[in-house]
C-alpha positions, 0 to 999 in steps of 0.5 A: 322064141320068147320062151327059149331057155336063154331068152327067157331070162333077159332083161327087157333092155337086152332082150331089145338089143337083141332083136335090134342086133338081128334087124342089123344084120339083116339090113346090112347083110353081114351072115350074123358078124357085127363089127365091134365099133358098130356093136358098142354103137348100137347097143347099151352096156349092160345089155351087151353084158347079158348077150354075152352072158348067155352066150346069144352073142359071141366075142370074136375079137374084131367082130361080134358073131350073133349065135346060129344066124345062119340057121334061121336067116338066109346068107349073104349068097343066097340072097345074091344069087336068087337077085342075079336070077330074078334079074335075068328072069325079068330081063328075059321077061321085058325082051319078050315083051318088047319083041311082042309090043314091036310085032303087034306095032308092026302088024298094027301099021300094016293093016291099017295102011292096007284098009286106012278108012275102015270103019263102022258107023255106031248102032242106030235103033233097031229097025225090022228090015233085012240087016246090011251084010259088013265084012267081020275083017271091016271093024269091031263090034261090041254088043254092049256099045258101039262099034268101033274103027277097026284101024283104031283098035288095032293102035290101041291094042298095040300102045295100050296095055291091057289092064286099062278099062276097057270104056277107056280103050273102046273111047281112045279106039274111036278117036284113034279111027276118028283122026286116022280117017281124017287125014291125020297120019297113023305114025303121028297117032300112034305117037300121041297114044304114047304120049297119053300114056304119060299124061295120068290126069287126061282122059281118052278125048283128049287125044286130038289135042295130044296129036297136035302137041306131036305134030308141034314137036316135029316142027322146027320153030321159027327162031329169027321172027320179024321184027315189029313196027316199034321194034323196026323204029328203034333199030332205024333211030339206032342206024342212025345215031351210030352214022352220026358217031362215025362220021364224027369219027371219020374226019378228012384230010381237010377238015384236019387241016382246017382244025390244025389251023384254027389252034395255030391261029388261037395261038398267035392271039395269045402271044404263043408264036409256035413253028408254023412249017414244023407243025403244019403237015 
């Protein structure tokens, strides 16, 4: 490209206005016409000149049209349409996925409800005695490890995407049957395989604890707790001191007579002989 005859002879400034103008509509989409504005903006006097010179660039008025853009570049609509189309392949792509995460979910919960304590205790020595007959339906088995609960690995490979190690699947199956067996119910496990795998600093152990954070978010806290021996005795000094503030408040009848009469007789004391029938009730 370098060598192309009107090219060839660009100065070094025009020669990276070019390829600056290129780059420019190919971010900005526009099939090789630059506004005028954005033209003078982007690119330096002189080389603007030569780009037009040697006709790479065209004067079209309002905009600058680069010479056969869409010769070697892809269109504007061409672009869209390849976006709307891998869009929709992916979305038919992401339902199918989730319509095989939901049946392989479905099918998981079923035979583990149907068989909630199977499983196999791990390979001990080999010993020369006859071997005892186990069900293959009863769990699953790696010759390189220990056999693992067959209702754990079921979870497992209905959460867990493939792509994980599968030392980490083989570990998370065996606590998945580890607390399934115990008592802890299966929708609760499965929910905290889930949340492990928003948790990328944690390994498979600590699953258990992952079970007791579900089983912490499904229970309503207490928001009225008891009150404390030292809170129980500031609010009695406060019942108090509030009773004493109402009954200064609160005055009967008598006592407001008593008063009345007590500021009639100050006033006789001072020479202030008031209308005792006009102001006495």
């Amino acid at each position: 490209m370098p060598e192309h005859y009107k090219v060839d002879p660009l100065s070094d400034a025009a020669f990276r206005g070019l390829i600056e103008a290129w780059c420019l509509c190919s971010r900005t989409r526009n099939d090789g016409h630059i506004p005028k504005a954005t033209w003078v903006k982007k690119i330096k006097l002189k080389a603007r000149r030569e780009l037009l010179a040697v006709g790479l660039a065209i004067d079209n008025g309002e905009t600058i049209e680069m010479h056969d853009y869409l010769e070697h570049q892809t269109s504007a609509a061409e672009i869209e349409a390849t976006r709307k189309k891998r869009a929709q392949a992916g979305a038919a792509g992401g339902r199918r996925k989730a319509e095989n995460l939901a049946n392989g979910l479905a099918s998981a919960r079923a035979e583990v409800q149907q068989n909630p304590s199977q499983d196999v205790p791990e390979v001990e020595e080999e010993e020369e005695e006859e071997p005892t007959q186990v069900s293959a339906s009863a769990y699953v088995s790696d010759a390189r490890g220990p056999a693992v609960p067959a209702n754990g690995w079921k979870l497992v490979r209905a959460v867990i995407p493939e792509e994980h190690p599968q030392a980490v699947k083989t570990a998370l199956a065996i606590k998945a049957g580890e607390l399934i067996k115990s008592g802890t119910d299966i929708t609760i496990v499965e929910a905290a395989l889930a949340l492990w795998m928003t948790k990328p600093h944690l390994g498979p152990r600590a699953l258990p604890s992952l079970v007791s954070e579900v089983i912490k978010g499904q229970t309503p806290r207490n928001i009225n707790p008891q009150p404390g021996p030292a809170t129980t005795k500031a609010l009695g000094w406060l019942a108090t001191a509030e009773g004493i503030v109402a009954s200064r408040n609160e005055l009967s009848t008598a006592d407001k007579r008593a008063l009345q009469a007590q500021a009639v007789t100050e006033r006789f004391a001072a020479g202030d002989i008031p209308n005792i029938f006009g102001e006495l009730p």
